[in-house]
N, C-alpha and C positions, 0 to 999 in steps of 0.2 A: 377328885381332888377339890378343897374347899379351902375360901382362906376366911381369915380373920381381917377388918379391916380395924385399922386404931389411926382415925383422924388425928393431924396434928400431932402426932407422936417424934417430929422427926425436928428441929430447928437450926436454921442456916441463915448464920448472920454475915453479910458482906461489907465490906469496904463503904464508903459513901462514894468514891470512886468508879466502884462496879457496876453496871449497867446488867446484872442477869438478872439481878432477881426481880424485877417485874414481869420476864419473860423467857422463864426458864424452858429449856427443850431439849436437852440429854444429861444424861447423866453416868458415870461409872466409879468406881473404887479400885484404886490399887493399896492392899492395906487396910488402915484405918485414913485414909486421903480422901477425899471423895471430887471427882472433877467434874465440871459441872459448862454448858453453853447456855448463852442466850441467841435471842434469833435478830435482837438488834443491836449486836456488837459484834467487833472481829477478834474476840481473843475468847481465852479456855482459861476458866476459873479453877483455882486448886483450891480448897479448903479443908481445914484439920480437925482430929475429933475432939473436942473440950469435954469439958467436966460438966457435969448436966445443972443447969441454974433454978428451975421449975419443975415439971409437970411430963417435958416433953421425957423419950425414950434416950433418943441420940440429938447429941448438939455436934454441930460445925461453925467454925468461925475461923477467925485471923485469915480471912481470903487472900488470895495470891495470884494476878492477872500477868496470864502471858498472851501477849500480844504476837495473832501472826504474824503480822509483818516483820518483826524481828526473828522468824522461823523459819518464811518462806517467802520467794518472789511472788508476790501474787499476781494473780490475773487482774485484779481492780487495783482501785486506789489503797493507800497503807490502813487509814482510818473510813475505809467503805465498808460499809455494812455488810459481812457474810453472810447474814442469815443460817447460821448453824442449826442444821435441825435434826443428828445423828451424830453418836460415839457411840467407837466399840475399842476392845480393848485386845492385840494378838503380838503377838513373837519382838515384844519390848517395844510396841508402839499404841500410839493413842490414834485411833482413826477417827477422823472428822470431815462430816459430808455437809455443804450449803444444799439450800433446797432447789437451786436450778432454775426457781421458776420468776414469772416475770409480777410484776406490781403492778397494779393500778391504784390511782389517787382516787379519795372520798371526798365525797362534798363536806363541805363546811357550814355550822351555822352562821350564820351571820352574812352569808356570801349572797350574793343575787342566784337566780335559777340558772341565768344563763353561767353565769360563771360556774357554777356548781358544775355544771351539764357539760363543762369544758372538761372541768377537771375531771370527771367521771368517764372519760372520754381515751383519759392519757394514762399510755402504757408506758412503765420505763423500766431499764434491767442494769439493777449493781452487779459489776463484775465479778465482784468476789463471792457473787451467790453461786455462780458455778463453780465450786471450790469439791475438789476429793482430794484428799491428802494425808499420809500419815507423819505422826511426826516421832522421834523417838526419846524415849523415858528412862531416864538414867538420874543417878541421886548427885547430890552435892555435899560438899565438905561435911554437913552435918547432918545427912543420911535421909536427905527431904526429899521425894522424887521430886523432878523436875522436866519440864519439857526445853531438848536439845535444838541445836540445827545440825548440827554433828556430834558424835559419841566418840573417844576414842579407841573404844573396840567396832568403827568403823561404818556404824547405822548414818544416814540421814536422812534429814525432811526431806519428801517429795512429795507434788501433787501432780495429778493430772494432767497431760497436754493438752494446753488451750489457751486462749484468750479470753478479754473480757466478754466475746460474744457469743462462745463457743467453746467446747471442746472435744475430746473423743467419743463422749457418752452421750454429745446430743447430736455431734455429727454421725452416730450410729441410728439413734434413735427418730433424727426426721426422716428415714425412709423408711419409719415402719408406720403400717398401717394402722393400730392402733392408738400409739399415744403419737407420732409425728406431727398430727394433726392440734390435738393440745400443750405442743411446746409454744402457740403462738398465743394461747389465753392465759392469763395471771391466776396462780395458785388456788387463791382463793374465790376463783370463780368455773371451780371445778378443772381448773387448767396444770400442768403439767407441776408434782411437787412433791420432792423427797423427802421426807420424815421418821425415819426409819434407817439404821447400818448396821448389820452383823457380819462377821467376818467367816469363814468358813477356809481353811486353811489358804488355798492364792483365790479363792474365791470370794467377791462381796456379795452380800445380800442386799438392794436395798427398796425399803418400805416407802409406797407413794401414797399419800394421802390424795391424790388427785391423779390423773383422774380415774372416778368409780363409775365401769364401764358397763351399764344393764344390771347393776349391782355388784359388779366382780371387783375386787380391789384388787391392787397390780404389786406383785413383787418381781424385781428385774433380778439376774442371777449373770453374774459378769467375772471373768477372772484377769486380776491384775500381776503386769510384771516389771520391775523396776528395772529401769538404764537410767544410773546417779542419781538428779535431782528430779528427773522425769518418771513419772507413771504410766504404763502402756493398759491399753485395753488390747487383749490377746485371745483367737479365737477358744471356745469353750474345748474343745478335742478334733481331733481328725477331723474333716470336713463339717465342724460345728459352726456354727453361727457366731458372732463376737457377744450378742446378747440370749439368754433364755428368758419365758414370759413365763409366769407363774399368774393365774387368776385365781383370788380365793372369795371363799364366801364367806363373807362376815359382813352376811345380813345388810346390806346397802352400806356399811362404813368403810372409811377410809382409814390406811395404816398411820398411827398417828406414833408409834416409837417400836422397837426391835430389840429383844436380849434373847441368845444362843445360852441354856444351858445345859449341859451334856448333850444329850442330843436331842430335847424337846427346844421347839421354837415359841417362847412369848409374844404374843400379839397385843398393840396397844392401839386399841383402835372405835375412831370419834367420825364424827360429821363432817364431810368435804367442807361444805363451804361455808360462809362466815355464819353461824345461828349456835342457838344453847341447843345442847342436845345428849343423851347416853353416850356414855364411853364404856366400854367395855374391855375385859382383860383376855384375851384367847390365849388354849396352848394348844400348838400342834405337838400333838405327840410325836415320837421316833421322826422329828421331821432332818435331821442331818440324815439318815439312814434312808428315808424316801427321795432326798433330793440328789442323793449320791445312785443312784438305781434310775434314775433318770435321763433318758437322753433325749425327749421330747424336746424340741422349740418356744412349741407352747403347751402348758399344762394345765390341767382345774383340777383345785382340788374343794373340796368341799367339808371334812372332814376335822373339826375343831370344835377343843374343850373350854366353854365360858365359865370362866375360874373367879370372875367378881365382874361387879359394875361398883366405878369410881362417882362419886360427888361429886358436881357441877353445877355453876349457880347461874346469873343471867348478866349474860356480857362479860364475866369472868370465872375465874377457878377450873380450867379446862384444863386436865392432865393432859401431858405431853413428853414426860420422859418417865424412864420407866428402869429400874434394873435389881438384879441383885445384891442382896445385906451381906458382907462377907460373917460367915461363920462363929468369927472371933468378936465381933459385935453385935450377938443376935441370939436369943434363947432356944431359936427353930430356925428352922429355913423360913426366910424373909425378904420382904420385896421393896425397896421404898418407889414412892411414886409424889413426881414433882410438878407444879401446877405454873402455867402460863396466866397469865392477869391476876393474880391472886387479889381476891375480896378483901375487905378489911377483915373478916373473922382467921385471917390467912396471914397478917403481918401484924407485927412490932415492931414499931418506931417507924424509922425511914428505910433501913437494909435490912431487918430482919424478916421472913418470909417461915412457915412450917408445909412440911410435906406430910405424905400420910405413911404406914407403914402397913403391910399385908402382913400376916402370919400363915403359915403354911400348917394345916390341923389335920 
C-alpha cells in the first residue's frame, strides 16, 4: 500500500481565542466536523467544513471551544493545562487522553548560568495531564454535534480515578518494571508519555512516545469500565493482569499518534526526545485480529508496513495527529495529518494553520 502525499492540501482556521493551532495533537471527524486538541490548553476544538477560498483541498473554520472543565471535575485546576495528546472516537463518545507525563523547565536566554541550571533542574506535574476520560456527543437544536456532560438518552462524562498526582493507570504502572521507573523523568527527556488513544471495544489502546526501550516503543492495552462519573481500570480476563505490554518495532521511534481502522492499526510515529527528526507512518496490518488472539502480558511484535514519511522542518512542523478523511470528503481513501509548531510555510495570518493530506493509490 502507497500513499499520495498533497502538502498543505487541508486549512483550519480558528478563533483568535483558541489556543490549538500552534500546537496541534489529535485529531478526529464526526461527519464533515472535524475535532481537533492542543497539548497547551484544556479544551477540544470543533471546527466546520467551509467552502474552499484557495488552493487548499478541504477548509475548516468557525471554531467552537469546549472547555473541560465545564464537562468534567477535573483532577487539576479548571484552566490547567491538560496537555492532550490522543482522541479517538466509539459508542457516541469522544475519548481524550493527557499525556501523564511530567515537565521540566528550559533555560532562558538572558538568564545567568546558574539560574538557567536551576531551572533545568525543576520538575513540575499539571494535574490535569493525567486526564482519561470520555465525554459524550450528542447534537443541539440545529443538528451541530456537540460535546455533553450528560445526554438524555442517559450517557455521561467520565474520567479516570485519580487525583492531581495520580491515578489508576499510574498507580498500576509504578510497579512495573519497565516503564515504573520513567514515570519519575519528564516526557520529553525520554520519560513516561502518552501520545497516542485507540479504542477497541471496552479496551483502550494507548500510544507512548516515551519511553523507547533498546528501541522497542511501548503500546499499553487496558480495559475500562464505567461506575457513573468514574472510570475503572478492570482486569484484562480471568487471572489477567490490569495492564498488557505491547513492544513494537519501529525502528528506534516513539508512537507519536494512533487510528483503528477496520482492523488495520495506523502508526504515527517520531523521535522521543526534543530534536528534528523522520516521522514516519506504520500500518499494522490485521492488528485488532492479532491483539484479540493474544493473551501474552508482554508481547513483541515486529511486523509493520511504512506507508509514507511526513515533512519536518527545524524546531517545527512535527506531525502529531493523524486520522482518517471521511469518505463523503475525499475522492479515495484519505488521511489528513496535523502538525505541532507549524513554520511559517504552515500558517496564514494569526489562526490560520494547513495540514497535509495522504491519498491512498
Amino acid at each position: 500500500m502507497s500513499y499520495t502525499l498533497h502538502p498543505k492540501a487541508v486549512r483550519l482556521e480558528f478563533s483568535a481565542q483558541a489556543m490549538a493551532h500552534d500546537n496541534l495533537s489529535g485529531a478526529v471527524f464526526t461527519g464533515e466536523w472535524l475535532w481537533v486538541a492542543g497539548d497547551e490548553s484544556c479544551a477540544v476544538e470543533r471546527l466546520q467544513l467551509l467552502p474552499r477560498q484557495g488552493a487548499e483541498t478541504l477548509r475548516f473554520g468557525q471554531s467552537t471551544s469546549f472547555r473541560l472543565a465545564e464537562l468534567l471535575d477535573l483532577p487539576g485546576e479548571p484552566d490547567e493545562e491538560a496537555d492532550l495528546e490522543g482522541m479517538a472516537l466509539a459508542g457516541g463518545y469522544l475519548w481524550v487522553v493527557g499525556s501523564h507525563g511530567l515537565k521540566r523547565k528550559s533555560p532562558k536566554q538572558g538568564r545567568s548560568h546558574v539560574d538557567n541550571a536551576r531551572r533545568l533542574a525543576k520538575l513540575s506535574l499539571d494535574g490535569n495531564r493525567r486526564l482519561l476520560a470520555r465525554l459524550p456527543l450528542a447534537e443541539d437544536s440545529k443538528g451541530r454535534p456537540t460535546l455533553q456532560r450528560t445526554t438524555p438518552d442517559g450517557r455521561q462524562a467520565a474520567r479516570l480515578g485519580g487525583n492531581a498526582r495520580d491515578n489508576q493507570l499510574t498507580d498500576a504502572l509504578a510497579r512495573d518494571p519497565h516503564y515504573g521507573p520513567y514515570l519519575h523523568l519528564p516526557g520529553k527527556d525520554n520519560g513516561f508519555d502518552i501520545e497516542g488513544l485507540a479504542v477497541l471495544g471496552d479496551r483502550l489502546l494507548l500510544g507512548l512516545r516515551g519511553p523507547v526501550l533498546r528501541g522497542w516503543a511501548g503500546l499499553l492495552e487496558l480495559r475500562i469500565v464505567a461506575d457513573g462519573e468514574q472510570l475503572c481500570l478492570a482486569p484484562l480476563g480471568d487471572d489477567a493482569p490490569l495492564l498488557r505490554k505491547h513492544f513494537l518495532d519501529l525502528e528506534g521511534l516513539g508512537i507519536r499518534d494512533l487510528h483503528l481502522a477496520g482492523d488495520d492499526l495506523y502508526l504515527l510515529a517520531g523521535p522521543t526526545m526534543v530534536l528534528d527528526g523522520e516521522i514516519r507512518l506504520y500500518r499494522w496490518k490485521d492488528a485488532r485480529k492479532q491483539l484479540a488472539s493474544n493473551q501474552e502480558a508482554a508481547v513483541f511484535w515486529s511486523e509493520f508496513e511504512t506507508c509514507a514519511t511526513l515533512p519536518h522542518g527545524r524546531g517545527c512542523n512535527r506531525a502529531e495527529a493523524f486520522c482518517a478523511v471521511p469518505m463523503s470528503l475525499a475522492r479515495r481513501p484519505s488521511w489528513l495529518a496535523l502538525y505541532d509548531a507549524p513554520g511559517k510555510n504552515r500558517r496564514e495570518g494569526e489562526a490560520a494553520v494547513f495540514g497535509d493530506l495522504l491519498e491512498d493509490i
